[in-house]
Backbone as CSV, one residue per row, in Angstrom:
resi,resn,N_x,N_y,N_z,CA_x,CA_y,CA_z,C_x,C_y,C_z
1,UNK,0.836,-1.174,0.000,0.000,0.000,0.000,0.881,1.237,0.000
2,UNK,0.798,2.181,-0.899,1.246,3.184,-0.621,0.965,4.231,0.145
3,UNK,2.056,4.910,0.309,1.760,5.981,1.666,0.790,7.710,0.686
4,UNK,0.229,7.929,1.082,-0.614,9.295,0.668,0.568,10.120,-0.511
5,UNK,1.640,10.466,-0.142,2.654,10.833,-0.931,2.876,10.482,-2.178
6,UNK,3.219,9.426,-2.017,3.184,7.965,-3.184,2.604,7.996,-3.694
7,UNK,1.058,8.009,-3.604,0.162,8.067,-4.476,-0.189,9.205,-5.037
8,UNK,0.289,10.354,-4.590,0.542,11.824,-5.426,1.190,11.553,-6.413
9,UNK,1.987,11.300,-5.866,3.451,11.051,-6.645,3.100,10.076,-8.443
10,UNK,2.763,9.066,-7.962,2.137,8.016,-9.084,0.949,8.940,-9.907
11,UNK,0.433,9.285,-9.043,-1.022,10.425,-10.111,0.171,11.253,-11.102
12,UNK,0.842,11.654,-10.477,1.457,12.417,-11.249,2.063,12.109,-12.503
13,UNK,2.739,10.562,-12.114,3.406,10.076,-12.765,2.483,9.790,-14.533
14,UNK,0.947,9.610,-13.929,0.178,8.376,-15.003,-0.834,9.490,-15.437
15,UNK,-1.126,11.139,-15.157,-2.017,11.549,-15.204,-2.193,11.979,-16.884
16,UNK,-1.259,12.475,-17.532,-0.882,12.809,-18.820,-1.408,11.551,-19.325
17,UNK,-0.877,10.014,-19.430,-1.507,8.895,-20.082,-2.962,8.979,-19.963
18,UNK,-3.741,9.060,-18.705,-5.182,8.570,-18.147,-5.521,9.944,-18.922
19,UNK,-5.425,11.439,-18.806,-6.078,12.175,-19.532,-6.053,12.709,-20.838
20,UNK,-4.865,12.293,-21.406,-4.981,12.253,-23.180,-4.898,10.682,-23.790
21,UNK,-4.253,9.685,-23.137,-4.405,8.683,-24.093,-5.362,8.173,-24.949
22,UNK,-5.197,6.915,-25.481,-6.160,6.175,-25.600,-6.969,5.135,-24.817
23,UNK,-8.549,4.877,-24.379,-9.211,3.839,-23.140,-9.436,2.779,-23.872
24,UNK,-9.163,1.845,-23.466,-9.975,0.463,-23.706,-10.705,-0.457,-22.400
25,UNK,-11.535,-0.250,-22.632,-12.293,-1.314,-21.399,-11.569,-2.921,-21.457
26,UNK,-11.002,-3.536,-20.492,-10.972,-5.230,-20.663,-11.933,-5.656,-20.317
27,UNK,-12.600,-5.039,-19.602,-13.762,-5.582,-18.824,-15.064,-5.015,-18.420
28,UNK,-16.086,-6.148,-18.286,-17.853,-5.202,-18.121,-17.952,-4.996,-16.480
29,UNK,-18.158,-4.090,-15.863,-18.403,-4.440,-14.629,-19.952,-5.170,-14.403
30,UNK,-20.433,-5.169,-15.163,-21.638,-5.638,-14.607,-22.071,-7.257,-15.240
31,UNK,-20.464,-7.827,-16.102,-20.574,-9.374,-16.322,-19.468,-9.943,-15.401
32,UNK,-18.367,-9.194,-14.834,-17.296,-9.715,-14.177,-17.289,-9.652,-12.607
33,UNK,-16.423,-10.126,-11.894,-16.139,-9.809,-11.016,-15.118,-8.661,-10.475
34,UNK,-14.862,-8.243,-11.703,-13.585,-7.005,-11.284,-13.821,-6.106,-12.690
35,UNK,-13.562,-4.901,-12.548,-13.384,-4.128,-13.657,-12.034,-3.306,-13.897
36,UNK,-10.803,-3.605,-15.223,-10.581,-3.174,-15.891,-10.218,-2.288,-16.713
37,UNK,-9.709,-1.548,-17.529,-9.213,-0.464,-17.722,-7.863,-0.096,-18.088
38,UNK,-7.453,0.197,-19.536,-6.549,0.764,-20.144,-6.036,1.839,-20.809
39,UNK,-5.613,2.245,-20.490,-5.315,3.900,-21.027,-3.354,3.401,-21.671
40,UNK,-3.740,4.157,-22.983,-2.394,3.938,-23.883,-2.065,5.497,-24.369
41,UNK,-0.747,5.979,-24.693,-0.494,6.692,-25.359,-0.938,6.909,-26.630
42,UNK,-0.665,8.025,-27.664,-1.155,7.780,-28.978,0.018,6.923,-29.536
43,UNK,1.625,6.943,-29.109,2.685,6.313,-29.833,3.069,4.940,-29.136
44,UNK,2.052,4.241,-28.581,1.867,3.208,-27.612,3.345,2.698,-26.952
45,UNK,3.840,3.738,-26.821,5.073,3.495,-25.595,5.007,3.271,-24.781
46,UNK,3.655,3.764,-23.932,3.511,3.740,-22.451,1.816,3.536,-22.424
47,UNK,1.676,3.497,-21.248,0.380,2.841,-20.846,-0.003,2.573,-19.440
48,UNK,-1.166,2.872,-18.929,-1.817,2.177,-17.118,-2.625,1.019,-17.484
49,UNK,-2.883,0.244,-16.432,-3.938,-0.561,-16.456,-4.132,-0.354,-14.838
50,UNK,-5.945,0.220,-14.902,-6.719,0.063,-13.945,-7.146,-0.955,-13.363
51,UNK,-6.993,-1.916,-12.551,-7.644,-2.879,-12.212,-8.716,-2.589,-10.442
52,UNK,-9.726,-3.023,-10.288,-10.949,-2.725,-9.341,-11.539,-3.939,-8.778
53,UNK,-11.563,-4.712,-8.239,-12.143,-5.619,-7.619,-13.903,-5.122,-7.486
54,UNK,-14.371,-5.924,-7.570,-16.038,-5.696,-8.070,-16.546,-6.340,-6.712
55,UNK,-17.095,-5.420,-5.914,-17.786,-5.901,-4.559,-18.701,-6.107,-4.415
56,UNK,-19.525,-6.076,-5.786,-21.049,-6.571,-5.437,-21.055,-8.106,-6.357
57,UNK,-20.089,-8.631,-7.083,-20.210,-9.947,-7.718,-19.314,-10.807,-6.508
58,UNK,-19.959,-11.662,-6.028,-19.504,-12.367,-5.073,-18.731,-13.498,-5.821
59,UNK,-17.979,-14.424,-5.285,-17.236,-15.048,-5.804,-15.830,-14.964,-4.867
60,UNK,-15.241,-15.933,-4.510,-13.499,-16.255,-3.889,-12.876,-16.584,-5.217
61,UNK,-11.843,-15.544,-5.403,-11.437,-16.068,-6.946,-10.268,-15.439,-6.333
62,UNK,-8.489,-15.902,-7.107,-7.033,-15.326,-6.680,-6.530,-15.298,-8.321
63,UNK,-7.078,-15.046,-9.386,-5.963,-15.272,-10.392,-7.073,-14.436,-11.344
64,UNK,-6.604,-13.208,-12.130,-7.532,-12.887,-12.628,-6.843,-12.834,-14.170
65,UNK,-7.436,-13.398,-15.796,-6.269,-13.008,-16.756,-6.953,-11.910,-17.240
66,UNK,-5.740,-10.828,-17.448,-5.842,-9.891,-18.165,-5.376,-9.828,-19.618
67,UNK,-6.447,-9.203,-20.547,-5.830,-9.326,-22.084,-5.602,-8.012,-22.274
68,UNK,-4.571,-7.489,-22.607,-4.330,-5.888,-23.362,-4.838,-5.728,-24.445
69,UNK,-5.194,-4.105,-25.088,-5.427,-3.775,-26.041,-4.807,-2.540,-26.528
70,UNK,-4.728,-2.730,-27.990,-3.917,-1.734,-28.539,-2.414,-1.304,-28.837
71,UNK,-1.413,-2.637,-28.205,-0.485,-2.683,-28.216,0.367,-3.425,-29.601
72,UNK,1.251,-2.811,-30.131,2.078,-3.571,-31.414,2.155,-4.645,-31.169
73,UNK,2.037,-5.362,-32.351,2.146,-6.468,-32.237,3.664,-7.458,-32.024
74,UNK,4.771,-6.926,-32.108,6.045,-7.298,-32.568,7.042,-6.826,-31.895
75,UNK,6.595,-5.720,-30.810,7.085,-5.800,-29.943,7.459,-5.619,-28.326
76,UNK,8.341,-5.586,-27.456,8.204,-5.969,-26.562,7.784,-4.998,-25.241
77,UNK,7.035,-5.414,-24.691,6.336,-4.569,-23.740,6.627,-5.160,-22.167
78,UNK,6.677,-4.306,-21.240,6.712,-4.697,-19.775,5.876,-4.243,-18.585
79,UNK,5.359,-4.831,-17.968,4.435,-4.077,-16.728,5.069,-4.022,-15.676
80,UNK,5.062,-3.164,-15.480,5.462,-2.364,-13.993,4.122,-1.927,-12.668
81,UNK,4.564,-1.823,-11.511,4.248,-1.141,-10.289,4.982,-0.791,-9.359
82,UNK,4.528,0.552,-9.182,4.730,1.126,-8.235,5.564,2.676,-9.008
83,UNK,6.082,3.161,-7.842,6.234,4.598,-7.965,7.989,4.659,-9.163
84,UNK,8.348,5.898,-9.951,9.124,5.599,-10.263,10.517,5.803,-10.018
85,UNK,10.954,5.718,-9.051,12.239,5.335,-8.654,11.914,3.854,-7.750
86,UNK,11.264,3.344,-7.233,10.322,2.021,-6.830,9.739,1.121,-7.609
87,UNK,10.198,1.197,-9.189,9.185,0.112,-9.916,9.443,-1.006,-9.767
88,UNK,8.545,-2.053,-9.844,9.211,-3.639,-9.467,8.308,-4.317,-11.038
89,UNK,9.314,-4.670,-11.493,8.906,-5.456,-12.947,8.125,-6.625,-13.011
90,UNK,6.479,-7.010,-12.926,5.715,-8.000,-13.438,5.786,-8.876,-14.497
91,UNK,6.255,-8.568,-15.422,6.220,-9.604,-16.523,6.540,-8.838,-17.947
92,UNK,7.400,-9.418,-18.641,7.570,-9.010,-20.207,6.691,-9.741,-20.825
93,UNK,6.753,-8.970,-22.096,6.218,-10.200,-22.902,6.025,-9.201,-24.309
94,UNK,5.658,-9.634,-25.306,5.634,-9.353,-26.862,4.180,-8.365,-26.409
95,UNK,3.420,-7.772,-27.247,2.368,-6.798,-27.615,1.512,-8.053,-28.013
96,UNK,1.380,-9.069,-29.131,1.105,-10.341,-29.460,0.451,-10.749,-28.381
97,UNK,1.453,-11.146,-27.359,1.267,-12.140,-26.260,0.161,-11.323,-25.135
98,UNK,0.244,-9.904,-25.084,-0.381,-9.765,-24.115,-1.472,-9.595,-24.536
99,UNK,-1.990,-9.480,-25.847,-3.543,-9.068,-26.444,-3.888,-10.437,-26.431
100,UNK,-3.126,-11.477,-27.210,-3.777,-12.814,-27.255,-4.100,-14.159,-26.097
101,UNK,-2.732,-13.998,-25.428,-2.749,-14.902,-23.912,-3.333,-13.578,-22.554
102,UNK,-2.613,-12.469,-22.277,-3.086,-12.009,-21.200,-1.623,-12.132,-20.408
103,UNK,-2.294,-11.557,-19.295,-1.148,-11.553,-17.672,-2.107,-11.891,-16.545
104,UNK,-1.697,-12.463,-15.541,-2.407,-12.663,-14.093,-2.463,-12.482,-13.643
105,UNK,-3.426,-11.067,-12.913,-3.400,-10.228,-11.987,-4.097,-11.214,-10.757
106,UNK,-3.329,-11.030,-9.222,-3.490,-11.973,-8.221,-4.438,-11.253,-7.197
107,UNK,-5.269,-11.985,-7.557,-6.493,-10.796,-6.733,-6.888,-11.855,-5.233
108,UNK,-6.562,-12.025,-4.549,-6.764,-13.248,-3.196,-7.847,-12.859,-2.168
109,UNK,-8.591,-13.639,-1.816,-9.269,-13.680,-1.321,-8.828,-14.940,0.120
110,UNK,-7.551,-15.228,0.103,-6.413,-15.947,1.317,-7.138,-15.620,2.411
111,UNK,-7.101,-13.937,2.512,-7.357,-13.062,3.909,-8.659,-14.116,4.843
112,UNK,-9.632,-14.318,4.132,-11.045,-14.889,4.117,-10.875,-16.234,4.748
113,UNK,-9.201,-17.388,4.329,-9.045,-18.738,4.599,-8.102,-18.665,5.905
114,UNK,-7.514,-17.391,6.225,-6.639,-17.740,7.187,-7.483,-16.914,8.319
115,UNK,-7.883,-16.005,8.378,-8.200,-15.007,9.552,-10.230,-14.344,9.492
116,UNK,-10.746,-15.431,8.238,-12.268,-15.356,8.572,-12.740,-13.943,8.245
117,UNK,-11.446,-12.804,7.408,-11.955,-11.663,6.745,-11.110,-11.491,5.064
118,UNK,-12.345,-10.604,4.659,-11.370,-10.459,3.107,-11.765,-9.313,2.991
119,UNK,-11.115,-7.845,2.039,-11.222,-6.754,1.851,-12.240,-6.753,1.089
120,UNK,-13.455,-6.388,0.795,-14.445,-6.571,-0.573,-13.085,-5.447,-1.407
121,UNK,-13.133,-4.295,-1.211,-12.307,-3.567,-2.166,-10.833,-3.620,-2.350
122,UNK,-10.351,-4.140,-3.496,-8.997,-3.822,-3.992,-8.746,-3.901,-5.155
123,UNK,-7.929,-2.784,-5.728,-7.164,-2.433,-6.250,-6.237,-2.562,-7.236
124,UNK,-5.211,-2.588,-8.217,-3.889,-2.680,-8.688,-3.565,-1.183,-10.083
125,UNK,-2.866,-0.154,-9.568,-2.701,0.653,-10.831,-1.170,0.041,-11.251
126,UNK,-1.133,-0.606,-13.056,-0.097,-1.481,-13.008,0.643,0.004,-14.544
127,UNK,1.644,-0.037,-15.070,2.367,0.553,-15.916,2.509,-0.164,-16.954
128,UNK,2.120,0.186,-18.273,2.843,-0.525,-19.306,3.877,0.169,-20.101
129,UNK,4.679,-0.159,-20.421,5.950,0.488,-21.265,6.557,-0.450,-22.307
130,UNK,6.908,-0.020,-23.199,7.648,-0.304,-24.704,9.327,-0.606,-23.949
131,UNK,9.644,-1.641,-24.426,11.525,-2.148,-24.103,11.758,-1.628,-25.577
132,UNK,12.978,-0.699,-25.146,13.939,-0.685,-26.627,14.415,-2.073,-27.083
């Protein structure tokens, strides 16, 4: 969780993408359990993905796949989180791979098996970026 700062900090970082890019929905909130959300540059270098845990579709679910949109096909892209001097690298993979297979956002519902509570609300703002 980030500290109040941090998350200035990150707005700052993603606000230019989220208010001129391009949106793509991955997801319906009202067929899923979580909703979704992509915002791309126009020169698809960079990119957010919104992810929301959906508190009114019930369900214990820990693995959610995400498919991208709008990304080249040929080449290579990486997701990131967190702030940027703090990023911690999720997964590479081709533009290809992430529109056609996806990534696995780990959404757990553990909290619920070990200690008899689970957060209904959470979260993930993840980074996408172009590898030279």
């Amino acid at each position: 969780m980030l500290s109040p700062k941090k998350q200035v900090q990150l707005y700052k970082e993603i606000r230019d993408i989220v208010q001129e890019g391009f949106q793509y929905r991955l997801s319906s909130v009202n067929k899923e359990r979580y909703f979704a959300v992509q915002y791309l540059t126009k020169d698809k270098n960079e990119g957010v993905i919104i992810y929301l845990r959906n508190p009114r579709r019930f369900g214990l679910f820990d693995r959610v796949n995400i498919k991208l949109k709008g990304l080249e096909d040929n080449y290579l892209y990486g997701i990131y989180e967190g702030i940027k001097d703090e990023e911690k690298e999720i997964i590479q993979l081709t533009g290809k791979a992430f529109k056609e297979r996806g990534f696995i956002i780990e959404d757990s519902y553990l909290d619920f098996f070990y200690n008899g509570k689970s957060p209904l609300f959470y979260s993930r703002i993840l980074k996408v970026k172009k590898i030279d």
